[in-house]
N, C-alpha and C positions, 0 to 999 in steps of 0.2 A: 504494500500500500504506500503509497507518496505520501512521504511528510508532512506537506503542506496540506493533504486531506485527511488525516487524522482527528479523532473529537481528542481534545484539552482532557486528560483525568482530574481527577477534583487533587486539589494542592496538597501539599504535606507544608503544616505549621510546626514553625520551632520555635515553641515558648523559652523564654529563659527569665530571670534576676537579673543577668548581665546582659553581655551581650549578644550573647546566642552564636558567640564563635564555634563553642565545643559542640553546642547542637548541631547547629549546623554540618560541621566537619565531620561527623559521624553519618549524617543523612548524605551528604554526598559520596562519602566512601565509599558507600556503597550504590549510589543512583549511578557510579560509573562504570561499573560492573553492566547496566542495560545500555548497550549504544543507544544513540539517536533516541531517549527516550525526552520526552516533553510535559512532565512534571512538574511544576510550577512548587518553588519551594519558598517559602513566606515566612521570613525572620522577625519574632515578636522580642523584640529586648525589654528589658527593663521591668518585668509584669512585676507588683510589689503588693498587690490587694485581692482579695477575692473577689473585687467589683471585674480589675482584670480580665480574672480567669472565665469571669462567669460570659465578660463579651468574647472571650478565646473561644469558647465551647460554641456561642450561639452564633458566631461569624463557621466556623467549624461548620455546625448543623445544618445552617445554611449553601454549602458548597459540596456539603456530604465531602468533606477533607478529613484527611486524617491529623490529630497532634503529637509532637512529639515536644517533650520537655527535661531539662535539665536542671532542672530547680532543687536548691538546697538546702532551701525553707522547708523543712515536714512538712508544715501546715499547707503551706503552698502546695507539695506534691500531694499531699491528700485529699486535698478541695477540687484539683482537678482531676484528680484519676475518680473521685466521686459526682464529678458533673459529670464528667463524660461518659459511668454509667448511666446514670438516670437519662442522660439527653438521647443516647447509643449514639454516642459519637465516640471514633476507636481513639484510645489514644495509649502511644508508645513511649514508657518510663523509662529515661536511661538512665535513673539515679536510684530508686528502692533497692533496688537486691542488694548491692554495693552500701547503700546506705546502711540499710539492715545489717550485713554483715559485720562492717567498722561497729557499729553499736553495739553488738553483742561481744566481740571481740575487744575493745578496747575500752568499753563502759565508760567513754568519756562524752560529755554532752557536745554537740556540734555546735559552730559559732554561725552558721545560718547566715554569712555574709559572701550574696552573688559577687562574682568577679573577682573573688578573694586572690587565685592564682596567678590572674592578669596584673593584679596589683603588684604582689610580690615579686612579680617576672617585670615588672612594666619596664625597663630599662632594654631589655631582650626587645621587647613590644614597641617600643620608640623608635628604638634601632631600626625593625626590621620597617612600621611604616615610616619613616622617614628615607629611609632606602627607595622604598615603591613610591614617593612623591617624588625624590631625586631625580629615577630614572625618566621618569613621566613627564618631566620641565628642561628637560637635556635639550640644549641649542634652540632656547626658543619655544620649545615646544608648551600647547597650552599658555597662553598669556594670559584667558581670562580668568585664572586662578590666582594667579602673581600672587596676589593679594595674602592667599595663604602659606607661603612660604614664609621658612624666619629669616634666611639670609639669602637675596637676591646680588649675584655678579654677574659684571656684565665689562665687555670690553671684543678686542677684534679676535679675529679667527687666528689659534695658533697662541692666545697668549694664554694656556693652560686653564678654561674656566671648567673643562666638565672633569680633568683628574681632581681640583680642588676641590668643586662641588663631590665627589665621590667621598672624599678624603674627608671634608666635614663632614658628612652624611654617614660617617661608619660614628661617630661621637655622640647619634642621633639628632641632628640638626636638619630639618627640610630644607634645602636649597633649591634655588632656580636658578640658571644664566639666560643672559639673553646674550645675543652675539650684534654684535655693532658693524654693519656694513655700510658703506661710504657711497650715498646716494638715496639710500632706503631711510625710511624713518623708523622706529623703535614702537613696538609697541606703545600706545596711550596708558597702559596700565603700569609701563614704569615709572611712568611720571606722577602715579596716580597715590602709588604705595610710600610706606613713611621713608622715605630718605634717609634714615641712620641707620636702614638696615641693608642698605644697596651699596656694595664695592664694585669700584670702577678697577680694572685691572690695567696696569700701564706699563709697557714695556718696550726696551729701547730695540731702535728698527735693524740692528745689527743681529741679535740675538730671532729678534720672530722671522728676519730672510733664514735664519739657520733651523730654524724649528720648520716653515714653510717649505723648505728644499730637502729635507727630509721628506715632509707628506707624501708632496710631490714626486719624488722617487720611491716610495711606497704604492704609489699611484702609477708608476711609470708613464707618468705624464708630464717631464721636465720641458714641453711644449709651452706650458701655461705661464709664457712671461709675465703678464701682468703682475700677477699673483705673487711674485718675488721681486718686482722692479722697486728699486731702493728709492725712487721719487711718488710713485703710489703707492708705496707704505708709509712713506713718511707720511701723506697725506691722510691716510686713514688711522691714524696715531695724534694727528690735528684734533680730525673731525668727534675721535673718541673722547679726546679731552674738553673736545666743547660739549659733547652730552655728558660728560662727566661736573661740568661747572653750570653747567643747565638747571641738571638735574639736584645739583646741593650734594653729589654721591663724595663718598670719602676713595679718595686714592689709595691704592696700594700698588707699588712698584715689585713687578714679579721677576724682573730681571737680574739671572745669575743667582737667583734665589730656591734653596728649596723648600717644597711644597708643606712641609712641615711647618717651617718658619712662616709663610707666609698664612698658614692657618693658624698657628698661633698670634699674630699679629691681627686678624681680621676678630679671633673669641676674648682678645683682651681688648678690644674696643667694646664688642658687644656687652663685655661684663660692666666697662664701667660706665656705660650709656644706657642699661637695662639693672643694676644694682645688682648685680647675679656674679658669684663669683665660683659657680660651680660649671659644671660643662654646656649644660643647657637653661637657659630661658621658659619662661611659660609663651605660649603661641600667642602668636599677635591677635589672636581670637578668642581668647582665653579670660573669661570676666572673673577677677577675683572676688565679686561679691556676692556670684555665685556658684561660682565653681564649674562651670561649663566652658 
């Protein structure tokens, strides 16, 4: 039968307290196991009420969907593996038996706090999404997120912004570069974001001919004079320093520098511009007065 003429099967819900990572990663484990199957799977985070659970069930009831849940509130997994008899809607416990067992086994009372492991790990957790925003804002890419990035560089082709951005991005730092080309205008959204968190990278034209004629013979396309001519590069080392003074961006000189030092030099600004004297920052979208 063709794909595209198949009827939709009713969803599989994954309640959680948290964030319905570990549910979910168990419901797909195994949806992958069915090729080409079309399953619609619907991530519920945060359930903390039995008002919740009681709309979990009747959205359920309604789609004739099955739930699955990871809750580590008793109360919680018991409220709804008892709605969802009475309603007969299926639903799939991935935390009782387990639960059960630790309880009789270690007779110590559980602390019933979702996303406990995420917490403890969160560092691992930063890392890793900080990495998948990284690679996702590489050369440009995606501008109209800029905005959520914590440390935006930007400067011409060749003067090292996506190894740095890398480099920060292992410390768990979101980074984005944008690439500065001479003739083109720069994305609106660099202009748009706070300015003490955007480095201009500046580097003398001696050194990026030599990083450029590398590419280039990586490329085995030592054809492409433009691209190495010592008079349009200088120019675009102008033109980069004028959206660098444009934009209000803080310089950093990468030439003859290693990548180290120059990340050190870019997280000791941030510290003493953002009061932070640890590795990371809270996100620029991040409300301390509530905590989101």
């Amino acid at each position: 039968m063709n794909k595209s003429n198949r009827k939709t099967p009713p969803p599989i819900y994954v309640a959680s307290g948290g964030k319905g990572l570990a549910g979910n990663n168990m419901v797909q484990s195994l949806l992958i196991q069915y090729p080409n199957n079309n399953i619609p799977v619907i991530i519920i985070p945060g359930v903390s009420s039995e008002k919740d659970v009681f709309n979990i069930i009747k959205e359920a009831k309604k789609t004739k969907g099955l739930v699955t849940h990871t809750f580590v509130n008793p109360d919680l997994r018991k409220k709804i593996n008892q709605l969802g008899e009475e309603h007969g809607v299926r639903i799939i416990d991935f935390m009782s038996g387990l639960a059960s067992y630790l309880d009789e086994q270690l007779n110590i009372k559980p602390l019933k706090h979702p996303g406990l492991y995420r917490k403890m790990h969160h560092k691992y957790f930063d890392r890793i999404e900080a990495i998948e925003f990284t690679l996702s804002h590489d050369d440009g890419m995606d501008p109209e997120r800029l905005h959520h990035a914590e440390i935006i560089l930007t400067g011409v082709s060749r003067s090292g912004k996506t190894p740095l951005s890398v480099y920060l991005t292992m410390y768990g730092w979101k980074v984005a570069n944008i690439p500065l080309v001479n003739g083109i205008q720069p994305p609106k959204e660099l202009f748009e974001v706070d300015p003490k968190r955007v480095f201009g990278l500046s580097i003398g034209a001696p050194q990026l001919i030599a990083h450029r004629k590398k590419r280039l013979m990586a490329w085995n396309n030592m054809d492409n004079t433009v691209y190495i001519d010592e008079k349009s590069i200088r120019e675009e080392i102008r033109h980069a320093m004028f959206i660098f003074e444009r934009g209000g961006f803080s310089v950093v000189n990468v030439s003859n520098k290693p990548i180290e030092s120059t990340a050190n030099e870019i997280l000791n600004m941030m510290s003493e511009r953002f009061a932070f004297r640890g590795r990371r920052i809270e996100s620029p979208y991040h409300d301390s007065r509530t905590g989101k």
